[in-house]
C-alpha positions as CSV (number, residue, x, y, z in Angstrom):
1,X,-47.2,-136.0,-80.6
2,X,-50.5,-133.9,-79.1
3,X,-52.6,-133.4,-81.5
4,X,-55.5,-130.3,-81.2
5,X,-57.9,-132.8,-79.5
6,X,-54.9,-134.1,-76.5
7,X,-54.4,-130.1,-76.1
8,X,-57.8,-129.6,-75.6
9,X,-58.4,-132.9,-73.2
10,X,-54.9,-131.8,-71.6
11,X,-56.6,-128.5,-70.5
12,X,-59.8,-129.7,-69.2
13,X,-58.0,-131.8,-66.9
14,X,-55.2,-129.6,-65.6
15,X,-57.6,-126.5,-65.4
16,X,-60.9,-127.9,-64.9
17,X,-62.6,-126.2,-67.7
18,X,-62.9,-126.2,-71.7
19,X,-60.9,-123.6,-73.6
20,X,-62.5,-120.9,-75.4
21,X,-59.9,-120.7,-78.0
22,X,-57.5,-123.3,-79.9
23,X,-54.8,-121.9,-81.7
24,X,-52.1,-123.3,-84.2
25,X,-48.5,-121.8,-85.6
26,X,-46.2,-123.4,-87.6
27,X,-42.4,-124.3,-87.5
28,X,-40.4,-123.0,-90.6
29,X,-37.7,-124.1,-92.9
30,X,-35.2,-121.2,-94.4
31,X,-34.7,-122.2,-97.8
32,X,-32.0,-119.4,-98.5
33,X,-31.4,-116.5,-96.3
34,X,-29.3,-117.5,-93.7
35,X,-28.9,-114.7,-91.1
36,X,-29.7,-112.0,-93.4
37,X,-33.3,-110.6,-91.7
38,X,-31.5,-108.8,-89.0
39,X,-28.9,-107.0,-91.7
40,X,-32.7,-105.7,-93.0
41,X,-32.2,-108.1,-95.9
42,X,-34.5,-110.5,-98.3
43,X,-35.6,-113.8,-96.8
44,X,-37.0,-117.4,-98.5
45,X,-38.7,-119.3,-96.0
46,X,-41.4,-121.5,-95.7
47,X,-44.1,-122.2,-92.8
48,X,-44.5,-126.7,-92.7
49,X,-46.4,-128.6,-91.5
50,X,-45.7,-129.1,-88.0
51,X,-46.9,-126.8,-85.4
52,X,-47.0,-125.6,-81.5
53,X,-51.0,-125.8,-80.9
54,X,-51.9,-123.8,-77.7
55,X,-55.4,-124.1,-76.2
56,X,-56.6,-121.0,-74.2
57,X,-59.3,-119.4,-71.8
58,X,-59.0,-116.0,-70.6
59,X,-58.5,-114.3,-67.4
60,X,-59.3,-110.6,-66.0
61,X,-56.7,-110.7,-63.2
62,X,-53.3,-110.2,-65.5
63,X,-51.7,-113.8,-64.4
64,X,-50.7,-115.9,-66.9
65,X,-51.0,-119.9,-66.2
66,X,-49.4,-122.4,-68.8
67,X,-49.0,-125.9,-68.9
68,X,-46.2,-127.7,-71.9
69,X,-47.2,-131.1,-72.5
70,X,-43.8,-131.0,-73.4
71,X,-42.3,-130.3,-69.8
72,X,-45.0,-131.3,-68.4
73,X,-44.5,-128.8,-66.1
74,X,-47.0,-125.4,-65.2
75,X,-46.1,-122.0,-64.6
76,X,-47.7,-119.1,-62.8
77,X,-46.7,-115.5,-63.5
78,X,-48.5,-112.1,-64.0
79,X,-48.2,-110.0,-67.3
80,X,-45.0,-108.1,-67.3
81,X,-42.9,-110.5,-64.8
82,X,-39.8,-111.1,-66.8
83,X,-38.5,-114.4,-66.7
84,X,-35.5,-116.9,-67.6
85,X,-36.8,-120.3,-68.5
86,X,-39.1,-121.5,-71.3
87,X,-42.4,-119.7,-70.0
88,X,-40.3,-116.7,-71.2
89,X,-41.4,-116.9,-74.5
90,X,-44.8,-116.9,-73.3
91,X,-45.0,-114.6,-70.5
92,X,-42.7,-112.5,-72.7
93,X,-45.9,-112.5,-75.4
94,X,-48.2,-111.4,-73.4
95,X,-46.1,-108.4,-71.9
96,X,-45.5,-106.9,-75.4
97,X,-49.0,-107.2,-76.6
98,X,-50.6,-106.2,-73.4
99,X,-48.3,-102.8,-73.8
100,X,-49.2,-102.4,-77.5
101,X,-52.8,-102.8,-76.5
102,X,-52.4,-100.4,-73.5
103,X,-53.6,-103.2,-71.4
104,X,-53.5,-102.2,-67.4
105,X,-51.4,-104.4,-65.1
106,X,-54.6,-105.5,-63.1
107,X,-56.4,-107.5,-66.4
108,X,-53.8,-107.2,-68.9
109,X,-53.8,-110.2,-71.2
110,X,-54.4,-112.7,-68.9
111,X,-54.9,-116.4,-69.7
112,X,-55.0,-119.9,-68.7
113,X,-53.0,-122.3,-71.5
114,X,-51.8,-125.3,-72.3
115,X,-49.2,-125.5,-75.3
116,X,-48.3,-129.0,-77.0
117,X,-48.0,-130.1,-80.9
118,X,-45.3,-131.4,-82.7
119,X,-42.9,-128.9,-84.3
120,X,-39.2,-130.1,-83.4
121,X,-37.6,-128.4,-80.8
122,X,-33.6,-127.2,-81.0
123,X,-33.6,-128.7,-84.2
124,X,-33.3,-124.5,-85.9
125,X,-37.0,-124.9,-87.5
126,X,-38.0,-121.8,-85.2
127,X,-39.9,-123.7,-82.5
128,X,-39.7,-120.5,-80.3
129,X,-41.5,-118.6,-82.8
130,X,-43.8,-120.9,-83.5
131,X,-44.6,-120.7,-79.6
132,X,-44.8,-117.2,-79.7
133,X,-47.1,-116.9,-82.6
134,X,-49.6,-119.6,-81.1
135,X,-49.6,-117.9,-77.9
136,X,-50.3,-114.6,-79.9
137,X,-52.8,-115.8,-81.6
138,X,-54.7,-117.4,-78.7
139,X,-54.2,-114.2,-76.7
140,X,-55.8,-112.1,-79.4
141,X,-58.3,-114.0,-80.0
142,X,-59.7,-114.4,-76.4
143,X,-59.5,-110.9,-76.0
144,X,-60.9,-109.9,-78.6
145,X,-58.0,-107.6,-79.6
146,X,-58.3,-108.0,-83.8
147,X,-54.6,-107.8,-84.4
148,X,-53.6,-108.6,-87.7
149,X,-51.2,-111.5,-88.4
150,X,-48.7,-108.9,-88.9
151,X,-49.3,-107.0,-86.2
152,X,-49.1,-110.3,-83.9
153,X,-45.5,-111.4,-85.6
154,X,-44.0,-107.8,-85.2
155,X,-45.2,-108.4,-81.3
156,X,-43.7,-111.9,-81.6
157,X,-40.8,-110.3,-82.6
158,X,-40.5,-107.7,-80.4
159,X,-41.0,-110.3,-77.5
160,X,-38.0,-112.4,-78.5
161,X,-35.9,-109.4,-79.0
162,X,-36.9,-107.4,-75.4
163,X,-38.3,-110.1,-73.6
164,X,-35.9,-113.2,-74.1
165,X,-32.9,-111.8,-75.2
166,X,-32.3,-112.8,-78.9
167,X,-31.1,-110.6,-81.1
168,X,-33.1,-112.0,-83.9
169,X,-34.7,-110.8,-87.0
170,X,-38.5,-110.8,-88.1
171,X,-38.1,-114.1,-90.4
172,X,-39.3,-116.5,-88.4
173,X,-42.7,-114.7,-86.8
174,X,-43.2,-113.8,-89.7
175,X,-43.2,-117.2,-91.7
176,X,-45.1,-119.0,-88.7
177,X,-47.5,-115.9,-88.7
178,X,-48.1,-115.8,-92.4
179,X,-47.2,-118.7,-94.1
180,X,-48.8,-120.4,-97.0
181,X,-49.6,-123.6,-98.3
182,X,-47.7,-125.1,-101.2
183,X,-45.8,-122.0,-100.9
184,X,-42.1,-119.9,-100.4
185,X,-42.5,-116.6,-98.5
186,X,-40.2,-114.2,-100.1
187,X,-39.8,-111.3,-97.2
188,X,-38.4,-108.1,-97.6
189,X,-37.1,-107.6,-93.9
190,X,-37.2,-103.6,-94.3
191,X,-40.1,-103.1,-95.9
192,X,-41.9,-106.2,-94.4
193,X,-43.6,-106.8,-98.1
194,X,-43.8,-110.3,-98.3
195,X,-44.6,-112.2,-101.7
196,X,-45.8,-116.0,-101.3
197,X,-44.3,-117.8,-104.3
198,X,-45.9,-121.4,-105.5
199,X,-43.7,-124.1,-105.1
200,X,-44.2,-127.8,-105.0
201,X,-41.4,-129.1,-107.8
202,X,-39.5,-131.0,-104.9
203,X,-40.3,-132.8,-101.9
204,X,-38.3,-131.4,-98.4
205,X,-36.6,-133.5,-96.0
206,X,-35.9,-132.2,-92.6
207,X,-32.4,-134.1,-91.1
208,X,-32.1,-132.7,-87.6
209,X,-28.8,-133.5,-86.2
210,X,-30.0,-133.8,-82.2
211,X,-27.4,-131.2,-81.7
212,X,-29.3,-128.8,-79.9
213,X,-28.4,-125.3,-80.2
214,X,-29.2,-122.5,-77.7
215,X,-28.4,-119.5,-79.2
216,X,-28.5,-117.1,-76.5
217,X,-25.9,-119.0,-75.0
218,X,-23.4,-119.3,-78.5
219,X,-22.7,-117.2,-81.0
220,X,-25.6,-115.6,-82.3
221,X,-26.0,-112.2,-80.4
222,X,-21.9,-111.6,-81.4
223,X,-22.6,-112.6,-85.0
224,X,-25.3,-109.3,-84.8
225,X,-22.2,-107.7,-83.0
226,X,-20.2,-108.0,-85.6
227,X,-22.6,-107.2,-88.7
228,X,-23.4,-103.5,-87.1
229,X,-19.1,-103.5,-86.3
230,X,-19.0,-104.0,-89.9
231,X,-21.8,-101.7,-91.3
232,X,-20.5,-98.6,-88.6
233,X,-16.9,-99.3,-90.4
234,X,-18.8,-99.3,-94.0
235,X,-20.9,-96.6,-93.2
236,X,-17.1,-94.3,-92.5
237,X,-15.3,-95.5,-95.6
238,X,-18.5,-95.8,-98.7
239,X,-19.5,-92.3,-98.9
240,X,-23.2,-93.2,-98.6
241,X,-25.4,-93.8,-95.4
242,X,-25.2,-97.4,-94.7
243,X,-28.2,-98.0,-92.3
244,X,-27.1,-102.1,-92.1
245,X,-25.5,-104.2,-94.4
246,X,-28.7,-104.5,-96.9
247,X,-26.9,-101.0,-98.2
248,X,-23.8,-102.7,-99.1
249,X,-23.2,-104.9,-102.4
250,X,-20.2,-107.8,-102.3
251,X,-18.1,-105.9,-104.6
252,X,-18.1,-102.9,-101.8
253,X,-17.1,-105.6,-99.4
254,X,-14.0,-106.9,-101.2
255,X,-13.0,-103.2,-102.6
256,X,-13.1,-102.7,-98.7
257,X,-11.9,-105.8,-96.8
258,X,-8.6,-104.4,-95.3
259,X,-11.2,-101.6,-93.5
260,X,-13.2,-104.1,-92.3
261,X,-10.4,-106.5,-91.2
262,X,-11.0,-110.3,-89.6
263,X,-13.6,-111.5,-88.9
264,X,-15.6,-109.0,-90.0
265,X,-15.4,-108.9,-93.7
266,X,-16.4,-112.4,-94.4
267,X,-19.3,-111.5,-92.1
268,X,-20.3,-108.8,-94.8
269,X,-19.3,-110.7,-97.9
270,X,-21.7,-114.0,-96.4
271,X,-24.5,-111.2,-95.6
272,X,-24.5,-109.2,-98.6
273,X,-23.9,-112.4,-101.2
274,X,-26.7,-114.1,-99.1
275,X,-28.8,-111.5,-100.3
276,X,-28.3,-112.1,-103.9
277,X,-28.5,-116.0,-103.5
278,X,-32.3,-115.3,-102.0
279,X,-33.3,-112.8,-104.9
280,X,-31.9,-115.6,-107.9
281,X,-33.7,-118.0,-105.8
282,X,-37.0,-116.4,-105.4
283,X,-36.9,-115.8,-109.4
284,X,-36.0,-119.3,-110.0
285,X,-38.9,-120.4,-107.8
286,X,-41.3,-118.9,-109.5
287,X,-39.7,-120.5,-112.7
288,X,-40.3,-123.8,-110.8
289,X,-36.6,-124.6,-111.5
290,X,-35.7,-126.3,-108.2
291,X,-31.9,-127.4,-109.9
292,X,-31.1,-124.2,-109.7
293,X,-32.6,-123.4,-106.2
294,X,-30.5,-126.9,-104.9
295,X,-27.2,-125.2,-106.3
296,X,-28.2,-121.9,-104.3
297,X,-28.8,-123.8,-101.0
298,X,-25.2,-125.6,-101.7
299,X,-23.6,-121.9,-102.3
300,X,-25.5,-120.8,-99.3
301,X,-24.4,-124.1,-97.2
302,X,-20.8,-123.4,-97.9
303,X,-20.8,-119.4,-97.2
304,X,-22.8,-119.9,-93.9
305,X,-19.7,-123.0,-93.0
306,X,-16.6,-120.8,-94.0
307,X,-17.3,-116.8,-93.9
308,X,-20.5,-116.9,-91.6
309,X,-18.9,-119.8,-89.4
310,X,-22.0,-120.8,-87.8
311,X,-22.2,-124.4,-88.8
312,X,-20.8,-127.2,-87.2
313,X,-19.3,-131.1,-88.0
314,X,-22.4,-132.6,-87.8
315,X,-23.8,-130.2,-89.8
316,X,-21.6,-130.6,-92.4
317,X,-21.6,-134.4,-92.3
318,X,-25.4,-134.4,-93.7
319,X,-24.7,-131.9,-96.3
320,X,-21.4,-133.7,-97.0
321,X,-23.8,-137.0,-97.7
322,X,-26.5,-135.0,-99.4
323,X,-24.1,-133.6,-101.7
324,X,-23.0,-137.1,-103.4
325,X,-26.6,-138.7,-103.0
326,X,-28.2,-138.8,-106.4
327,X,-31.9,-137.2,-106.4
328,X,-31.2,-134.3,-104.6
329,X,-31.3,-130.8,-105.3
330,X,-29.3,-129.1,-102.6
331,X,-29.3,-128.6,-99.1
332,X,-28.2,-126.6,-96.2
333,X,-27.9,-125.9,-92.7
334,X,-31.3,-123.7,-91.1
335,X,-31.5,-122.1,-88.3
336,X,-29.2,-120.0,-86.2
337,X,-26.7,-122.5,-86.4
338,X,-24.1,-124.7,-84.2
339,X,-26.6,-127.6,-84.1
340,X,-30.2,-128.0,-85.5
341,X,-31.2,-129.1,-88.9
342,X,-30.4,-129.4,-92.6
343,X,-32.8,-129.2,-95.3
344,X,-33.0,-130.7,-97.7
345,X,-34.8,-130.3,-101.7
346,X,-35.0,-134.1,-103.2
347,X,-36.8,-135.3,-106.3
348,X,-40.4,-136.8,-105.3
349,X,-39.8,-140.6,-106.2
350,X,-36.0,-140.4,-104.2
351,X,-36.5,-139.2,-100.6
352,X,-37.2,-142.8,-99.3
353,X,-33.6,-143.7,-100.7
354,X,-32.5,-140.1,-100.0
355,X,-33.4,-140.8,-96.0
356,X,-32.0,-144.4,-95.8
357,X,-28.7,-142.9,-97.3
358,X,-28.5,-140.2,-95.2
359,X,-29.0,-142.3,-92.4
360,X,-26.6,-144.7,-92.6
361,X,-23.6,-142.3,-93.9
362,X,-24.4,-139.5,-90.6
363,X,-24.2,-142.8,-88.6
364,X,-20.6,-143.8,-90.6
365,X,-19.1,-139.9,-90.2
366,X,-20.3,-138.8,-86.8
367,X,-21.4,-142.5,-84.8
368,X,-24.5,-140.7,-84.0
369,X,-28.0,-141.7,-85.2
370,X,-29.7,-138.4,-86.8
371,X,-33.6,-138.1,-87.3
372,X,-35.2,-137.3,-90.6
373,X,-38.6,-136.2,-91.3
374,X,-40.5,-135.0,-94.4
375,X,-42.2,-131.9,-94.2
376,X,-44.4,-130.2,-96.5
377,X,-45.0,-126.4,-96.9
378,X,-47.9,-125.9,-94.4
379,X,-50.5,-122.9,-94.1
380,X,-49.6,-120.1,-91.0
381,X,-51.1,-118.9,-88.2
382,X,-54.4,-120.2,-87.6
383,X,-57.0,-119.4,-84.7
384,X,-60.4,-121.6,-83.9
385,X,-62.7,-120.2,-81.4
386,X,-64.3,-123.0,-79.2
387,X,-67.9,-124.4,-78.5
């Protein structure tokens, strides 16, 4: 895939200049933590190492002009102009920082870019936010706006949210914005306190399915329906304020399933038991116990597949295999679901035979050929200013 120098080459010949600015985000793997962050609840992910790299030069006349090596396509369009396709994310960027930074329509936050790298697209390891963050981070930096990385995920966020339409949570800007080497973020999505925790007692395999997911078009935005169905109903019948489902505890759930009715109560009960998984696993993390982490991802796996329903057969066929494969810790689904990726925690010396296994038995139970790549947990947003 592009690396920083085919980015850089890529824009001197579409654009006929050098960039000023190169900037780097990471893709992210959700250890546990599955569609919690928009309930306001605790997240465990982890930047890798694979990235969207964006190379940038500025502009004072508010138009926006990106290149994808990907698409290998260009688009034109001026700060503010919303739009459907995948400049979206991009265009969307710029809006919401330009209107943080009080920007003017005539120069705000305009930039010539080209965006390559290799993170895996629709494979649910947050490519969009990886995007967004790059594209943040090259923005900022060739304005000279000094954001902080925070401040350039909670844009991130905001731009997926109001810009493309995703009801999301601030997980994944905030992983690709922050993350760490050799480490787990552990994110408190109400408080935004995030804790990195040292991790390297396993190796992580990535197993994307190709079944690409596009979750503006699925489920995703009625799964957010239904949590805030379920915390207005909760927030009647506890006797307490109950701002989202973070306020709510499993055994509140069950003493008030008939209330809540189908399918909303397994909604709650996956949210709020979700919660717990991610705080046992951020303790037993930082014990460097990764057997118990694997049996966390498996509970995790199996709450997202039955009460969450946001899984899918193919899905279910790697976990199924990872399950009876010997040098494994656990695994699960990421991402929002209905396609994507599983990851995957395997004992060092195994994940050669882990892969091959996997491999041939996804190939056995679906006739499909999956792809499998090892990842390691990568540093976040990074931003390199140019000759």
């Amino acid at each position: 895939m592009d690396t920083a120098h085919g980015v850089v080459e890529t824009f001197r010949r579409e654009f006929a200049e050098s960039p000023t600015v190169l900037s780097r985000a990471p893709g992210r793997v959700n250890l546990v933590g599955g569609h919690v962050d928009y309930n306001d609840g605790i997240v465990l992910p982890a930047a890798i190492d694979r990235a969207t790299v964006v190379a940038a030069r500025p502009r004072t006349d508010g138009t926006i002009r990106v290149h994808s090596t990907r698409m290998d396509e260009t688009v034109t369009a001026q700060v503010g102009t919303p739009r459907d396709d995948w400049a979206a994310y991009v265009v969307g960027t710029a809006t919401v920082l330009a209107d943080g930074t009080g920007a003017s329509a005539a120069d705000g936050l305009g930039a010539d870019l080209v965006v390559g790298g290799d993170v895996i697209v629709g494979a649910g390891v947050s490519s969009s936010a990886s995007l967004e963050v790059a594209v943040a981070g090259a923005l900022d930096a060739t304005h000279e706006l000094n954001c902080s990385p925070e401040d350039l995920a909670d844009a991130c966020w905001r731009a997926e949210n109001e810009e493309v339409g995703m009801a999301c949570g601030i997980m994944d800007q905030f992983a690709s914005a922050l993350g760490r080497a050799g480490h787990a973020l552990r994110i408190d999505c109400r408080s935004r306190d995030v804790r990195a925790i040292p991790f390297d007692e396993a190796a992580v395999l990535v197993i994307d399915t190709t079944v690409s997911h596009e979750l503006t078009e699925t489920g995703f935005n009625d799964r957010v329906r239904e949590c805030h169905e379920a915390t207005a109903r909760l927030d009647g019948c506890l006797g307490k304020r109950v701002r989202s489902l973070r306020d709510v505890t499993p055994a509140e759930v069950a003493a008030h399933a008939d209330a809540l009715g189908e399918p909303l109560s397994r909604r709650a009960r996956h949210v709020t038991t979700e919660i717990e998984r991610v705080r046992t696993a951020a303790d037993a993390l930082a014990d460097g116990d990764p057997d118990r982490v694997g049996t966390l991802l498996r509970e995790s796996h199996r709450s997202l597949r039955e009460d969450y329903e946001v899984s899918c057969r193919e899905l279910n066929a790697v976990v199924d295999v990872l399950d009876d494969t010997d040098g494994v810790f656990g695994a699960r689904m990421v991402g929002g679901g209905w396609g994507g990726s599983v990851v995957a925690l395997v004992e060092p010396a195994a994940t050669d035979r882990v892969a091959d296994t996997v491999r041939v038995g996804y190939r056995d139970r679906t006739g499909t050929d999956c792809e499998i790549h090892a990842a390691a947990f990568g540093d976040g947003l990074a931003v390199e200013r140019l000759g």
